[in-house]
N, C-alpha and C positions, 0 to 999 in steps of 0.2 A: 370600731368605727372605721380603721384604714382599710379594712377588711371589705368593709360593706361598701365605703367609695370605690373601691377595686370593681366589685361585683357589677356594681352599677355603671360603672363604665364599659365593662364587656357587656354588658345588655344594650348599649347606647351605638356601641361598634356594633353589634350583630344586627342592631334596626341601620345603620345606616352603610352596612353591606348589601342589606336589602335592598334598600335604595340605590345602588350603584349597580347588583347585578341579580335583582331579584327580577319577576315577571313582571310584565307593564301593568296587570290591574293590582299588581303590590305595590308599587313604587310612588307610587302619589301618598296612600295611604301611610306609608313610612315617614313619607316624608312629614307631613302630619303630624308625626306623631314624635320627632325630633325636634319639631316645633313648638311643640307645646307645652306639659306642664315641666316637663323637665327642663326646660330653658328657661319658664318663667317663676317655678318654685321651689324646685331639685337645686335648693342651694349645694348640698354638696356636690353635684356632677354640673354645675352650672357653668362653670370654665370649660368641661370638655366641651358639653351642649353645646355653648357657643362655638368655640373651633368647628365642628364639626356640622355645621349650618354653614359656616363660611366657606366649606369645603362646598357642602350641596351649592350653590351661589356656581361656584368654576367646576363643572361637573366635569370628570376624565373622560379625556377621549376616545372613544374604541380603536382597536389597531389598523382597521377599515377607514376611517376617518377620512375625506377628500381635502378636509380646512376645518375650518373655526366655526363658518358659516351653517354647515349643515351639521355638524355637531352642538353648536345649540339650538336651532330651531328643530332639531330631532328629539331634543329634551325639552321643548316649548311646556308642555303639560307640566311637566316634576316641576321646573324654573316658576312655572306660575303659581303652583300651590306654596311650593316655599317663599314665593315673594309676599304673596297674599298674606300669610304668616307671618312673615318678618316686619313687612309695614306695619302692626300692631304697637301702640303707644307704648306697651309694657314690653315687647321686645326691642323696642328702641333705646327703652330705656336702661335693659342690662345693656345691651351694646357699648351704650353711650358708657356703664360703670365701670365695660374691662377694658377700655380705651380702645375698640376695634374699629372706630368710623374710620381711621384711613384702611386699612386691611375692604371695609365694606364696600367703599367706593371704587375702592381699584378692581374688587368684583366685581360691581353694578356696570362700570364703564362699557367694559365688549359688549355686554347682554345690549346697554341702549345704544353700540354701533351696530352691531348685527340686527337687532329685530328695526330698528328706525332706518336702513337703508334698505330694506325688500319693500315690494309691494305687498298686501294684504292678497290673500287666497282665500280659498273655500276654509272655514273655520276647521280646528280641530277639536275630535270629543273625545273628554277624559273619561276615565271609567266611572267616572261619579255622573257621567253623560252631559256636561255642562262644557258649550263651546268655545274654543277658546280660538282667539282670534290674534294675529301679529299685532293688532294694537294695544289689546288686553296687558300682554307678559311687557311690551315696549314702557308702558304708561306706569305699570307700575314699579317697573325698575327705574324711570326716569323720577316719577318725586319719589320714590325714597332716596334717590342720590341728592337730588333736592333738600330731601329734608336735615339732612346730615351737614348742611352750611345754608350761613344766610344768603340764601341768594335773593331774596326779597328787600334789601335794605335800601333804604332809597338814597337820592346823592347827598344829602344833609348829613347822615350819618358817617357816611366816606370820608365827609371834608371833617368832622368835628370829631373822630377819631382820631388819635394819634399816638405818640409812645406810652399814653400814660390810659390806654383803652382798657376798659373792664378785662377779666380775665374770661376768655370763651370769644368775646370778641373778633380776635381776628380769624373767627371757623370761617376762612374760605376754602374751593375746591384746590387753589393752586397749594395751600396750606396744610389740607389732609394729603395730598400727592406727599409733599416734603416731607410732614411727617411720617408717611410712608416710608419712600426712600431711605430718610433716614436711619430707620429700624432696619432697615435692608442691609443697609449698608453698616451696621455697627453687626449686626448678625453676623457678617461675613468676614465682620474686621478690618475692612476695606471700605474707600471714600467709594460715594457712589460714582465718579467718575471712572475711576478705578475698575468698577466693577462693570461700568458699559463699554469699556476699552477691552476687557478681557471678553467679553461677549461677543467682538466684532461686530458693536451694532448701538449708535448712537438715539439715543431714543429722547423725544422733547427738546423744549428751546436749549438751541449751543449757547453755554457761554466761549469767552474767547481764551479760555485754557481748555475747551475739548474738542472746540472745530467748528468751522462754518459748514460741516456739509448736511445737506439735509435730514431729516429724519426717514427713518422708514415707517411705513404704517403696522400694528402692529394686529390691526384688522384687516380685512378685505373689504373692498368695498364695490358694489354691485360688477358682479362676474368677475372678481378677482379671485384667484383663490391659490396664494400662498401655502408651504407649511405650517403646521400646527405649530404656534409660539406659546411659550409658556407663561406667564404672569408671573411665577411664582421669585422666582430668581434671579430676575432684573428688576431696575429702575421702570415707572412707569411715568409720563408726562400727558398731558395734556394732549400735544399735537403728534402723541401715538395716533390719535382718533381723527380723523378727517371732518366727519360729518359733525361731531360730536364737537371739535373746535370751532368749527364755523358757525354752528348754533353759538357754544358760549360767547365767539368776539360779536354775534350780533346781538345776544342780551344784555355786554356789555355796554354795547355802541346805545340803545336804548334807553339804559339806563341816563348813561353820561348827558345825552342829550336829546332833546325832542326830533321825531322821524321827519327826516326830509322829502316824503314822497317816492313814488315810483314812474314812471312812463310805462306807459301802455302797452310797449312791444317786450317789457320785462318778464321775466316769466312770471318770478313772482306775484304779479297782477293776474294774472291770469288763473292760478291757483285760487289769488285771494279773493274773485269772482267766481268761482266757482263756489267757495266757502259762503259767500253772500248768497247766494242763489239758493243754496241749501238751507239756511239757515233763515230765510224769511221769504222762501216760496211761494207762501199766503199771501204777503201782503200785493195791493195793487199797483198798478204802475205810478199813482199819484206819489207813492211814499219809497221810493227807490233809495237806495244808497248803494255809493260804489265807492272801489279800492282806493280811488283817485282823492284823495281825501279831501273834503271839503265840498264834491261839487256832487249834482245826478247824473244817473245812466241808467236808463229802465234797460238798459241789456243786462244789468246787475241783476235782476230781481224778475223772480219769476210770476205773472199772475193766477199761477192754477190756482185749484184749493190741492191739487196734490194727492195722485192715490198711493196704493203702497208701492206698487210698481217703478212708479215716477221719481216719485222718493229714496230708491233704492238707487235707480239711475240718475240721481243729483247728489248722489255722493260721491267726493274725489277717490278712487282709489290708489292713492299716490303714493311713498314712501314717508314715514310720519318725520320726517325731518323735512323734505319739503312740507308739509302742512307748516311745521314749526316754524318756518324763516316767513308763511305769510301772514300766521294769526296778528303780528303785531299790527300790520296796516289794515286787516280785517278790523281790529278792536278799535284803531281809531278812527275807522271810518266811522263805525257805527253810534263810536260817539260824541263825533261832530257832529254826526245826523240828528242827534238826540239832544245839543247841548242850542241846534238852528232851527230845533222844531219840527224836523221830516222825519223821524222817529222817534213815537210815543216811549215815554220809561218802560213800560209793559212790554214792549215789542224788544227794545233790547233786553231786557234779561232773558226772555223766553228766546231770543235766537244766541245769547252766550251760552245759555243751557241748553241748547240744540247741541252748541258747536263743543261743551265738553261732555255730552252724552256719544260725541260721536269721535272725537279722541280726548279720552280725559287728562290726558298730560299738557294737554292744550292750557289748564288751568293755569298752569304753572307763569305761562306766555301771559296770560290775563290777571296774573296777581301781578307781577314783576311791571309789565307796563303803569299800571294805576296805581302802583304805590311809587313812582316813579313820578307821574303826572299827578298828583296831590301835592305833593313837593313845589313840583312849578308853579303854581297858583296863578296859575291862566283859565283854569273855570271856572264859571259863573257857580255862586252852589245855587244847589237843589233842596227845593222845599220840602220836607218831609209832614207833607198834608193830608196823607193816608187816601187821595184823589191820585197823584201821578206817580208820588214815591210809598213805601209805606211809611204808617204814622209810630212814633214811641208815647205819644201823648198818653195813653192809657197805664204806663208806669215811670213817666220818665221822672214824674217829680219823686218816686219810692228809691228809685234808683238814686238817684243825686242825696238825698236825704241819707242811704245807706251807706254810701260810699263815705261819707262824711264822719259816719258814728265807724267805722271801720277804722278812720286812722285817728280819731278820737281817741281811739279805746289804745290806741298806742301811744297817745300823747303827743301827736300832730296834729297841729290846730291852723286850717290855713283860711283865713275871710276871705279869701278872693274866688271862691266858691260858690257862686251863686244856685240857687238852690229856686227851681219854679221860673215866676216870672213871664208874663206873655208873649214873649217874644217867641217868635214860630222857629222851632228845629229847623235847621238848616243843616247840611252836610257838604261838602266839596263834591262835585259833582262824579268825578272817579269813585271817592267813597261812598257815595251813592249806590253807586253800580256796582259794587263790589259786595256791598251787607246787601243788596237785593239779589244777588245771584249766590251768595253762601246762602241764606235763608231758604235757599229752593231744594238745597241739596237735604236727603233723607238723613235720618239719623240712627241708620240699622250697620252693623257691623261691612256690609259691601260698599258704603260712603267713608269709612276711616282713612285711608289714603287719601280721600280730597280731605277732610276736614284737616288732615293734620299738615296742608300743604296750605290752606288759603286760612286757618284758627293762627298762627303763628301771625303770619302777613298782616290779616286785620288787625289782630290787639298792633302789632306797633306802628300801621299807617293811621289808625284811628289815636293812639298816644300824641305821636308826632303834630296830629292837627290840633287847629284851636277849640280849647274847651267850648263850648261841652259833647265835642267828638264822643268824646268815649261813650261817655253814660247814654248818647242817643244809639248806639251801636250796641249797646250792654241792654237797653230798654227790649230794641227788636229782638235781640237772641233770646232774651228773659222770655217776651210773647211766646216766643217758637216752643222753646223750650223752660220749662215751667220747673222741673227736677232741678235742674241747673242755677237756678238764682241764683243763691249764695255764693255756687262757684265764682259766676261772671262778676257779682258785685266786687270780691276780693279780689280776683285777677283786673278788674276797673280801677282800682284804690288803688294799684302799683304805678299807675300812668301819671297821679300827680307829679312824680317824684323825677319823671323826666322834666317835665317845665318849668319846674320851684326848685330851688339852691335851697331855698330856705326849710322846705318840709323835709329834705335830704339831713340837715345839719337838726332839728327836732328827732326825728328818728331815730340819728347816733347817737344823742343824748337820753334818749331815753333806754338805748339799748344798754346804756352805762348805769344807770337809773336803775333798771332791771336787773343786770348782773349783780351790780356792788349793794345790793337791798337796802336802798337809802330811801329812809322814814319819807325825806320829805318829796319822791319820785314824783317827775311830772305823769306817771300815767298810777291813777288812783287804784286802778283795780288787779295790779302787781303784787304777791307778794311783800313783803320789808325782808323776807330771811336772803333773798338775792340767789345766785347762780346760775348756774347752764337751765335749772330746771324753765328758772325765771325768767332766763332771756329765750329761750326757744319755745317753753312751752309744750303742747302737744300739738301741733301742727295744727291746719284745718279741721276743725268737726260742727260743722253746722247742723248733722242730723242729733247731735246730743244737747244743743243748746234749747231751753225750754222756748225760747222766742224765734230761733231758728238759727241764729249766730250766735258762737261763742267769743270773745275777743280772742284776736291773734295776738302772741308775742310780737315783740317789735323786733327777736333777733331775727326770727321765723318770717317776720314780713320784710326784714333789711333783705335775705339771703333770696325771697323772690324776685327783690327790687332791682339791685345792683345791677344787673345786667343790664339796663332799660334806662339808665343814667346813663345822659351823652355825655357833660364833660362832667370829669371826678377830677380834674386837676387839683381843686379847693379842699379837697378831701385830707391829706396827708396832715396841713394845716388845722384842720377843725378836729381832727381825734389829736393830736400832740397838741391843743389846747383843752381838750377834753381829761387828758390825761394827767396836764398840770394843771388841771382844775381839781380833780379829784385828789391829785398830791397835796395842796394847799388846802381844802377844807378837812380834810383827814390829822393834817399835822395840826390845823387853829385848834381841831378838835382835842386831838392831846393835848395840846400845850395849855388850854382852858383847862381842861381837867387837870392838871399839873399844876397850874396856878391855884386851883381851888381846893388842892391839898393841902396847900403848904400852912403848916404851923399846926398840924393834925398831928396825931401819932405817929410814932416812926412805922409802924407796921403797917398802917396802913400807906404809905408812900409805895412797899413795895408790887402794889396795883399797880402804878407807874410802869414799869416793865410786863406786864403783861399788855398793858396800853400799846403799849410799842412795839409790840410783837404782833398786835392784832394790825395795827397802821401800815405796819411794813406788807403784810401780808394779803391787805387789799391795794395796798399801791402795788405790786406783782401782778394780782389779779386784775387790774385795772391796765395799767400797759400791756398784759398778754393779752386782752381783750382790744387793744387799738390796735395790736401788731396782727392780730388774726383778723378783725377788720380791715385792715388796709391791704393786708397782701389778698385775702379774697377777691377785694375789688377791684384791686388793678395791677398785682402780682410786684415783679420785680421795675416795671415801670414806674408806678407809684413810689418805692423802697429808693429808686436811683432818683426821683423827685425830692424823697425827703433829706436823703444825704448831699444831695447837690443844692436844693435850694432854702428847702423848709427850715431845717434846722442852723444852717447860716443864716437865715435874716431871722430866727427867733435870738439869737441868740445878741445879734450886731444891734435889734433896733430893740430888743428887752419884750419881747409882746406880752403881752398880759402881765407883767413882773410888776407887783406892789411894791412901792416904794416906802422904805422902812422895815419892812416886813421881820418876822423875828428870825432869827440864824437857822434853829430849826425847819422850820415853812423851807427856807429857801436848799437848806440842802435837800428833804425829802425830795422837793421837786426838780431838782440835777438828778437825785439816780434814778428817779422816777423816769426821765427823761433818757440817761441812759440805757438801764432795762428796756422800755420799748426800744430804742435802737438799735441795740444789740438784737433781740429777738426779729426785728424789721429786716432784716441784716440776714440772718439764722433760716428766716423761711424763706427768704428769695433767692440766696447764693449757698444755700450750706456752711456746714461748720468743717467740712472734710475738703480732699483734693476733689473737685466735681469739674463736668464739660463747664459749670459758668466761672469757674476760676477767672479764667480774662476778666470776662465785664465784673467781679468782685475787687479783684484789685485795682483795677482803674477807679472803682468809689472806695475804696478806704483807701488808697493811695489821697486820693482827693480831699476826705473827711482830716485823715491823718493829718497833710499837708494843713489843713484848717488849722486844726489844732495844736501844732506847732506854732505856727505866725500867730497864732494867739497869744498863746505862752511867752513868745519872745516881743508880747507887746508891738508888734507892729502895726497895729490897728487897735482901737478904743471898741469894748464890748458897752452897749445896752442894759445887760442883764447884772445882775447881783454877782458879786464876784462867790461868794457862797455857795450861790447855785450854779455857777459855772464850773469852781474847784469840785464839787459833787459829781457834775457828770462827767467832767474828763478822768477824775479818778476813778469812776466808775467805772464807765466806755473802759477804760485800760484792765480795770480790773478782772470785768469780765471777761476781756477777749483773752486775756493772759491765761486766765482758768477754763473758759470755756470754747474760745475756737483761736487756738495758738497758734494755728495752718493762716490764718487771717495776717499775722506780725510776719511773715515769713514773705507777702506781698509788696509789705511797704519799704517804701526804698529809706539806706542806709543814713542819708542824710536825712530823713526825717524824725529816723529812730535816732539818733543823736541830740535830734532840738528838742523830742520830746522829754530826751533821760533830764536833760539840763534843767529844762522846767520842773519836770518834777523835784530834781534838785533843790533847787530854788524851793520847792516847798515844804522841802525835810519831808522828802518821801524817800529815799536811798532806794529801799527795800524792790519798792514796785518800779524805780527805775533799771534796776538790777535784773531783775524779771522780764522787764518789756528784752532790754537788751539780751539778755537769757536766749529768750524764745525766737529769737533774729538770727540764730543761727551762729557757725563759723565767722560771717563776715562782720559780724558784731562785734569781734572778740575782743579787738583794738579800744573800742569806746567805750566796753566794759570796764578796761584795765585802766584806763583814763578814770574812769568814773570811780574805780574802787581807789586809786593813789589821789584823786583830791578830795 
């Protein structure tokens, strides 16, 4: 088999030598063919595949080479075949498995500073004879750099994120750079500072240990034309790029806030009347709109009907980054125009889809504004009466109705789901214009690049808005697209889960329901035997369901969910109540069966023990399953919540602790509790020396420090002293046996008040241990500890 991986990688080099120094009507088709199934099914050579696509992306210079400039746009044709290929759902998605989206991006960058700062020229022809154009190769290296971070997310989410964000969450661009960098710089051994100091050449924002002096550009930009730099072996930043920065601080500036207009002698107005003029050349002078936002100017808008000639001369032929700094006040002119009645719905979308037929990265400018202005809730909505918007009336009550039986069948039940009802669809007027201009877009393999830049943006500006956003979004795409139903209704079901806490906290519960194969499960059609089969399921199959859907597991629909929950702070809380829930009914359960032995045969008592072996062994199963849910959802954020707050105030105010409870019940649910935090602990900081050392010892320092002042009584606990002595014995037990690098953080003095305490509780053994595992500087309070 090592044999054959060998093979197959010298077959994968020889296609992609070809590519590098084969004939021009070979090298497209190479590259083709590096792209494809070998990238997306040659599991075994599917790591080289990848490298070696990343390589085509920054293609080698020849020794002729004047700059950067004319060495990519002399590989404009290869650069486009392999982008056209790369944008593909399923190469995105190995990308996404071998962690290459920053390596990706830091490719994509030059390509969209070099083709987005020339002007467009005579088209070039591939040997496949298909012209290809400087906005063609620009547009599609601009969204897939796009697609690889949310840059659609609107200000809502900015603000309601924060240390405790889902895990994926913070994909920003400045965030795949660093993690870039960073690999760079652990590669070489060296801080990336380090490594731009020895390069003689300071690149992106200075902090103030590496100098205020400017940056250099690590592009050229129009008639500049530097040395050939390399990407490969430095730091990259952001304001390496000129054009490419100026765009991002104006998409940010957009986002943050509504456009404050432009003046007339701006260029940018003058661009963005151009752009008007093109784009609704038909209409009459009565229905004008111009850059100026808010007001008319029939110099905006042209009256012809427009031949091809005219048409061709109403197109800017500018650099697509200037296009890019005027679409935003283009889009909101036009839908002021539209929101005051001087421009029909009709007429806007048909002149958006002018304007991204004629640069399609333009899209990106048009998603990012309106999921942006949805948020501000400064438009009026739009009727959706199949007269000026389209209608979903023709499925929208199936739609709502399915989405329903979808988290039904997981055992979320939420009334506040209205279902039908007269009252006419409405949408926010952005949203509007948004599902009417995807809807226009084809659904053939040369539209995949827009669907996978504005299908992302919709599902979560249509989540974000007020019900029943979705299902009327979900209605129109179901029309369009009929194969798709099932898809859209499932992927619709996930949007509850942003605006309900409560169908969030239903669906943990049942994900616990399904793992631990409990009889009495809130979802009926699970399983009783329990496990991974039970909580995940087989994924989506709507084509094997005899009615067309099958039910989804609810671990299967948590794991789509999670990311599309804005606050998960309540989260850590509701599985370690989840988790001493199922400790306490597993224990009454033994302990009734134990009760209803007694006075039977001796032989049969020793069923008892095996009772207890089974109990134990789903209280594990049950805490590995909260620890693997939490860290999912919010990683090491979540873990530093539960140690800093969660499990101090469960423990100070008693939360859920029955009063009276039997001694049993109460210990199971201490190491119950313990095991999940040890393992909380385990997948967020490691059990070895690791980079998060730091922030690991700062929370068990903290935890520790806890449970010292506890032990020494300085403060009144809540909880059952049972279930308390359980988990600290526990917590100690296991870090003793299991991650002893953990005792080696916490400071001297704390390891002292806890030997004491346990003292105190005729544990010698395990105080001896803890001190043990502290090392040398312990050695003292050992010897104390064994002479009293």
């Amino acid at each position: 088999m090592l044999l054959l991986q060998h093979l197959l990688q010298a077959e994968l080099e020889k296609v992609y030598q070809i590519v590098i120094n084969g004939p021009e009507e070979e090298r497209t088709a190479a590259a083709r063919i590096l792209c494809g199934a070998s990238l997306t099914c040659g599991w075994n050579v599917q790591e080289h595949a990848v490298h070696l696509v990343l390589k085509l992306l920054s293609p080698p210079a020849p020794p002729d080479c004047r700059g950067p400039v004319s060495h990519l746009v002399a590989n404009a044709p290869l650069l486009y075949a392999v982008l056209l290929a790369v944008t593909s759902a399923d190469i995105v998605h190995v990308l996404s498995l071998y962690g290459m989206f920053p390596e990706v991006a830091v490719a994509l960058m030059p390509i969209c500073e070099v083709f987005g700062s020339i002007s467009p020229t005579v088209p070039q022809t591939s040997n496949t004879g298909e012209d290809i154009s400087v906005y063609m190769v620009f547009s599609c290296a601009f969204l897939l750099l796009l697609k690889l971070w949310k840059f659609y997310r609107p200000p809502h989410e900015h603000c309601m994120l924060g240390k405790g964000a889902p895990v994926g969450s913070e994909l920003t661009l400045e965030y795949l750079l660093l993690l870039r960098n960073n690999r760079l710089a652990s590669s070489f051994n060296t801080p990336v500072e380090n490594s731009a100091k020895e390069n003689g050449q300071y690149l992106g924002e200075r902090s103030s240990v590496i100098g205020s002096s400017l940056p250099q550009p690590l592009i050229p930009v129009k008639g500049q034309s530097p040395g050939a730099l390399s990407l490969i072996a430095q730091p990259v930043f952001i304001d390496s790029f000129p054009n490419f920065n100026a765009w991002y601080r104006q998409h940010k500036a957009c986002i943050a806030s509504t456009l404050s207009g432009i003046v007339r002698c701006n260029p940018l107005h003058q661009i963005a009347d151009k752009l008007l003029n093109m784009m609704y050349r038909k209409l009459s002078k009565g229905g004008t709109v111009s850059s100026t936002t808010g007001t008319s100017a029939s110099s905006s808008l042209s009256n012809s009907s427009g031949s091809v000639g005219e048409e061709a001369s109403l197109r800017p032929m500018l650099p697509a980054w200037d296009i890019l700094g005027a679409v935003p006040f283009v889009v909101d002119a036009v839908l002021t125009a539209c929101a005051h009645g001087r421009l029909s719905p009709r007429d806007l979308t048909t002149g958006l889809r002018d304007l991204v037929d004629f640069l399609p990265a333009s899209l990106a400018i048009i998603v990012s504004y309106f999921t942006a202005e949805v948020t501000r809730g400064v438009w009026k909505p739009a009727s959706m009466n199949g007269t000026d918007w389209p209608s979903p009336a023709a499925n929208l009550h199936n739609i709502e109705s399915q989405i329903k039986e979808v988290l039904a069948a997981t055992g979320v039940h939420i009334p506040s789901l209205t279902v039908g009802g007269n009252a006419p669809a409405t949408l926010p007027l952005p949203l509007a214009a948004l599902v009417s201009l995807t809807i226009t877009f084809k659904l053939d393999k040369s539209a995949e690049h827009l669907h996978g830049v504005a299908g992302p943006a919709l599902e979560s500006t249509a989540g974000g808005s007020p019900w029943p956003s979705t299902p009327i979004v979900a209605a129109l795409w179901a029309q369009k697209v009929r194969r798709w139903h099932d898809y859209i209704v499932f992927f619709s079901s996930r949007t509850v889960f942003k605006q309900d806490k409560h169908a969030v906290v239903q669906l943990l519960k049942s994900c616990f329901a399904a793992a631990l194969g409990s009889s009495n499960s809130l979802v009926s059609k699970l399983t009783v035997h329990g496990g991974v089969g039970a909580l995940l399921g087989h994924g989506f199959r709507s084509h094997l369901a005899p009615g067309g859907m099958s039910p989804v597991a609810p671990g299967f629909l948590y794991l789509r969910t999670y990311r599309a929950i804005y606050d998960i702070m309540f989260i850590p809380e509701e599985i370690l109540s989840l988790v001493v829930g199922v400790a306490r009914d597993l224990s009454t359960m033994e302990t009734d069966e134990h009760c209803g032995q007694t006075g039977k045969s001796a032989h049969r008592l020793k069923s008892r023990q095996l009772s207890l072996a089974v109990v134990m062994a789903k209280v594990k199963q049950a805490s590995t399953l909260g620890a693997s849910l939490l860290c999912v959802t919010g990683g090491s954020g979540l873990v530093q919540i539960l140690y800093q707050e969660t499990l101090p105030t469960w423990f100070l105010s008693g939360s859920g602790t029955k009063p009276k409870s039997e001694g049993s019940v109460s210990i199971l649910e201490g190491y119950a509790i313990a095991h999940f935090s040890i393992l909380c602990g385990a997948c967020a900081w490691g059990m070895n020396a690791s980079s998060l050392s730091t922030k690991r010892a700062q929370m068990i320092n903290y935890h520790m420090g806890f449970l010292a002042s506890a032990l020494q009584q300085k403060f009144s606990l809540g909880c059952e002293h049972a279930t308390w002595k359980a988990y600290v014995i526990g917590f100690l037990s296991m870090m003793i046996t299991c991650a002893p690098n953990w005792i080696s953080d916490v400071n001297l003095e704390t390891l002292r008040k806890l030997a004491i305490g346990l003292r105190w509780w005729h544990e010698p053994e395990l105080a001896l241990a803890l001190l043990e595992r502290g090392g040398c500087r312990a050695m003292s309070a050992a010897a104390e500890l064994v002479m009293s």
